[in-house]
C-alpha positions, 0 to 999 in steps of 0.5 A, a space after each residue: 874158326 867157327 862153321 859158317 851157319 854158327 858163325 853168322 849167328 853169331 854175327 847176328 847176334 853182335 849186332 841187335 846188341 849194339 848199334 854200331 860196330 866198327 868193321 875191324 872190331 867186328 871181324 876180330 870177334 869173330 876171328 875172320 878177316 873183315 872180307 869174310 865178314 862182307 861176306 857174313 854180312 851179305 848172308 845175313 841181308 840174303 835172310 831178310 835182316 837189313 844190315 847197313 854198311 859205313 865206310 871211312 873212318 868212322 865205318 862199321 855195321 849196324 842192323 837196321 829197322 826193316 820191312 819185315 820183322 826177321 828172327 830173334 837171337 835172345 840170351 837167356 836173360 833176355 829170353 826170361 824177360 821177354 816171356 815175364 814182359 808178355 805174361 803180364 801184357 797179356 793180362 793188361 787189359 789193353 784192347 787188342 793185346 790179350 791174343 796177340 800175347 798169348 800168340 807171342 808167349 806160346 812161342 817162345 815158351 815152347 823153345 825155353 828149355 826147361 830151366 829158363 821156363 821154371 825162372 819164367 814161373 818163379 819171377 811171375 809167382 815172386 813179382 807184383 804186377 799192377 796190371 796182373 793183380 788176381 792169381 799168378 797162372 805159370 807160363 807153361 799151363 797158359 801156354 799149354 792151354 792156349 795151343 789147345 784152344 789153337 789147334 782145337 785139341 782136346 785137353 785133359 787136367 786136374 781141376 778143383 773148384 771152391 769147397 769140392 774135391 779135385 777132378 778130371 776134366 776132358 774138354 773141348 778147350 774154346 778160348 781164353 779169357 782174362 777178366 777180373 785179374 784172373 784167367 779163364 778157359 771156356 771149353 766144352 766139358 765132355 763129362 758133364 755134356 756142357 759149357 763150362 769156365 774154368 779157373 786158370 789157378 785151380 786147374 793143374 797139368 794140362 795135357 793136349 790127348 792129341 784128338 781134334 774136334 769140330 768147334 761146337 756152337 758157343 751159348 754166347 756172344 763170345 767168351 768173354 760175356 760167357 765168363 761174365 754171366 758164369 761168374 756173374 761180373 759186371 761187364 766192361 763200361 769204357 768212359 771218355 773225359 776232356 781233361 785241362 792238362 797235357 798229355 804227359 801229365 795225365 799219363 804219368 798218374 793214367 798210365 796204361 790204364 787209358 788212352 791218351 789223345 792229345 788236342 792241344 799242349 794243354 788239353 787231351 782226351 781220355 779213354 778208359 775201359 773198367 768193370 767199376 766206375 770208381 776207378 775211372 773216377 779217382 784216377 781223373 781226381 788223381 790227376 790234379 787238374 779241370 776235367 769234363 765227362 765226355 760220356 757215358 751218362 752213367 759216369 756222368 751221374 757217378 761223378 756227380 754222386 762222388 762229389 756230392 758225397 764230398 760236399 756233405 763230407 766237408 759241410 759236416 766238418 763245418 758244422 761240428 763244434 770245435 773239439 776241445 784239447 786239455 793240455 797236462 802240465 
């Protein structure tokens, strides 16, 4: 019989993989008798995890949705998943998501062990991810990155930037950024005594040298419109539109593209966040259905300027003299 501490992880983990586990099944996997098991149970509950108890024929346990969210046990298939998942949550682009992301995929990859962090690098690097479209970033030097941003330590790395050689760089690390299908890092470089963006795919090794530093005053509103006006990218414009079908409709052609709020079974209003209006614009088209530009104006105009452009597309169709076909017999 396994020790107690093994045995009540292995407990644990019986339970977040199936829903119900009558008793006499769960106490033969684990080789004890089902009073043992109660008592494995009560563990569990005295640690936070709310295990609910059936009695009768049909009795058993299952792990049920608590108050507070207790630890994880992950195997390694789900371990590699749930780091591949976060990567690309991360870079979605959803409001909210990116430092939450970050958060999570900074622990989890700090408790792969080394052969399950390079499956993390390689499924990344071979999968096509609609939401990370730009540059895959490995999960070790996003996560390395993003500690020392945490825990205000200065970093030192390899760096190359377009048409120069590559070079040392010792920075104070500010915060990340993803913006455009890319991840930046804006820091303080303490060679050339200034603020600087770096391109998460040009910069290789990171390594925190174990300095802290007190947090200098950033030359912007925060990172992300530093990165903008470095990189010279436009900045965000989030459009609203009232569209004539359901909900579900719209999320099938929008997806996590933009927020979907219903107002009735046929109607709902859209959110969406982008750099360029002609996503926003072909993605209502590509619904199939009535739509009204809520705002902002310059959407509105935008709208007007597509549709315009069609008409004209189609009047000159009209206009052209039928092409003639000769057929060789």
């Amino acid at each position: 019989m396994a020790n107690t501490s093994s045995r009540t992880l292995r407990l644990l983990s019986l339970l977040q993989t199936h829903r119900h586990w009558p008793g006499t099944e769960l106490a033969e996997r684990l080789g004890v008798s089902e009073r043992t098991l109660r008592r494995d149970v009560d563990r569990l509950r005295e640690l936070g995890y709310p295990v609910s108890a059936a009695r009768g024929t049909d009795g058993g346990y299952q792990l049920a949705p608590g108050a507070v969210l207790p630890p994880l046990l992950l195997d390694d298939e789900e371990a590699v998943a749930l780091a591949v998942g976060i990567g690309d949550a991360a870079q979605s682009g959803i409001a909210g998501m990116q430092e939450a992301s970050l958060r999570a995929l900074t622990k989890v990859i700090r408790v792969l062990p080394p052969r399950l962090r390079a499956r993390v690098d390689a499924l990344r690097e071979m999968t096509l991810s609609v939401a990370a479209s730009g540059p895959v970033v490995a999960a070790q030097v996003l996560t390395a990155v993003a500690q020392a941003c945490r825990d205000q330590e200065r970093l030192r790395f390899g760096y190359t930037a377009r048409g120069s050689a590559p070079t040392e760089r010792e920075v104070e690390p500010h915060r990340l950024v993803a913006l455009g299908g890319r991840w930046y890092l804006v820091a303080y470089d303490l060679t050339r005594h200034d603020w600087r963006s770096f391109r998460l795919d040009r910069l290789t090794e990171p390594t925190g040298i174990g300095t802290r530093f007190r947090p200098r005053p950033l030359p912007a509103e925060d990172a992300a419109a530093f990165v903008q006006a470095a990189s010279g990218a436009p900045a965000p414009c989030t459009v609203q539109a009232l569209v004539h079908a359901s909900a579900t409709q719209v999320r099938q052609v929008v997806g996590q593209w933009g927020t979907i709020e219903p107002l009735n079974h046929d109607t709902c209003r859209i959110t969406m966040t982008s750099t360029s209006l002609d996503w926003p614009t072909q993605a209502l088209g590509n619904v199939g259905a009535e739509f009204e530009v809520l705002g902002p104006p310059e959407f509105a105009a935008h709208v007007q300027e597509w549709g315009a452009r069609f008409i004209r597309a189609t009047s000159a169709a009209d206009s052209a003299p039928a092409a003639r076909v000769r057929i060789e017999l």
